[in-house]
N, C-alpha and C positions, 0 to 999 in steps of 0.2 A: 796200859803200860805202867812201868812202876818209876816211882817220881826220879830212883836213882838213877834210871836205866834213862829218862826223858831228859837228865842234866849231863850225863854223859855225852848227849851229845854237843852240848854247848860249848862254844869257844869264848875261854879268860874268864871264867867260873869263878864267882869272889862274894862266897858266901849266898845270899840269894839275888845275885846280878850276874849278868852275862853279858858278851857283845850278840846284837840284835841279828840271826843268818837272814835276816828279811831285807835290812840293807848295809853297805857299807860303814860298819861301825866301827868306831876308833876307839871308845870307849861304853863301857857295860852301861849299854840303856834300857837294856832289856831287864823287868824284874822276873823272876819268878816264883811260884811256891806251890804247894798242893792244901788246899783246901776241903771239905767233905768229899774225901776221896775224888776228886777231880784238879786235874793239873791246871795251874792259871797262872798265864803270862803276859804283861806289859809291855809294851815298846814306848817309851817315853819320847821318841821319836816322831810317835804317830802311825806306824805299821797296824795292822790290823790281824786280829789273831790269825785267822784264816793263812794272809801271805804269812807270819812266823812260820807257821805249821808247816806249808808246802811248801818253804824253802827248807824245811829239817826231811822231808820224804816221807812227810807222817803224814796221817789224816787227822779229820777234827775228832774221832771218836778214840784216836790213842792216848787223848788229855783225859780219859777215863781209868784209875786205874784199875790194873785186872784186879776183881774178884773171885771166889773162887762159889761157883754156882754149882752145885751139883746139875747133871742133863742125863738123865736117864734115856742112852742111846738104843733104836731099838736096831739100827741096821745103819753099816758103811759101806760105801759101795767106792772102789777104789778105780781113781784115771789116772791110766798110767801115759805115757807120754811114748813118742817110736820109740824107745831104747830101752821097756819097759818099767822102766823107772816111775815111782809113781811122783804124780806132777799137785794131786791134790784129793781130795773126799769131798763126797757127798754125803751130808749125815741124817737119817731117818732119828727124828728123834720122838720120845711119848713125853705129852698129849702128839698126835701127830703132824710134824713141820719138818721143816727139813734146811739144813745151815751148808754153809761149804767151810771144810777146813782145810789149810796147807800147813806141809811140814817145817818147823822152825829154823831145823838144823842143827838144832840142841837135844834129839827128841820127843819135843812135843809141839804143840801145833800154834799157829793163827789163826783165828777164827774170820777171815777175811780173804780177798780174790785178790790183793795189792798184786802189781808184776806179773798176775796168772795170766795166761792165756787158754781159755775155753778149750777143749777138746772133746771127740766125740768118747764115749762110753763106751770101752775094751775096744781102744786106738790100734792093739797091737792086730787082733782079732781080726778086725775091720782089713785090716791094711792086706793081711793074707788072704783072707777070702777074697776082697778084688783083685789080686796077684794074681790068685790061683782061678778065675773067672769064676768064681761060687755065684751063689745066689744070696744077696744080702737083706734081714727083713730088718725093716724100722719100727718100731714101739717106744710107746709111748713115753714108759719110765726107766729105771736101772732094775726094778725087780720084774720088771715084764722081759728085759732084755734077760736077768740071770734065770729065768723061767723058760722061754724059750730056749737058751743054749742047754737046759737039764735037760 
């Protein structure tokens, strides 16, 4: 996350202090700043980074901010949700690993499952073949699944 985007969400921002969303704060006790590229905040109250974090809906890995790493992708495999809409990715990347990413809403992605809820792999698919009483096969991965439907 980018440090402007992580003070944004602060409440009475007054230069690098803020009131604390960990507790009821009447005034900026919360420090902050970004340091070699990672976000760093105090509660001078005693809060603990962790509670700051998870009262802002972040996790502890968004005090990092984004870089921009090259990932030479070799294969996405797209979950789309019942309304076909897609809900997130699975990303084949090289050397071979594989990441999940969800869509931002800006155009580009999260590289994290925050709010996702799991779904099976071609949801839409799946849901007409048992409608329609087909015969459904389970495999292993998303490319044995798009191999089989070839």
């Amino acid at each position: 996350m980018k440090y402007f985007d992580f003070a944004s969400l602060l409440q009475g921002v007054k230069g690098k202090t803020a009131r604390c969303p960990a507790h009821d704060d009447r005034r900026n006790s919360l420090s902050h700043d970004v340091k070699n590229g990672k976000i760093v905040v105090h509660c001078h109250a005693g809060c603990a980074t962790e509670d700051i974090v998870a009262a802002m809906g972040l996790e502890m890995t968004d005090l990092f901010e984004e870089r921009n790493h090259k990932m030479d992708i070799a294969a996405t495999y797209d979950y789309l949700n019942d309304k076909k809409k897609l809900s997130y990715q699975a990303v084949r990347l090289i050397p071979k690993s594989f990441r999940q990413r969800r869509p931002d809403g800006n155009g580009g992605w999260r590289w994290n499952m925050k709010s996702i809820q799991p779904i099976p792999y071609r949801l839409p698919e799946l849901t007409e073949a048992l409608e329609n009483g087909k015969v459904v096969f389970v495999v292993e991965g998303e490319k044995d699944a798009d191999n089989l439907r070839a």
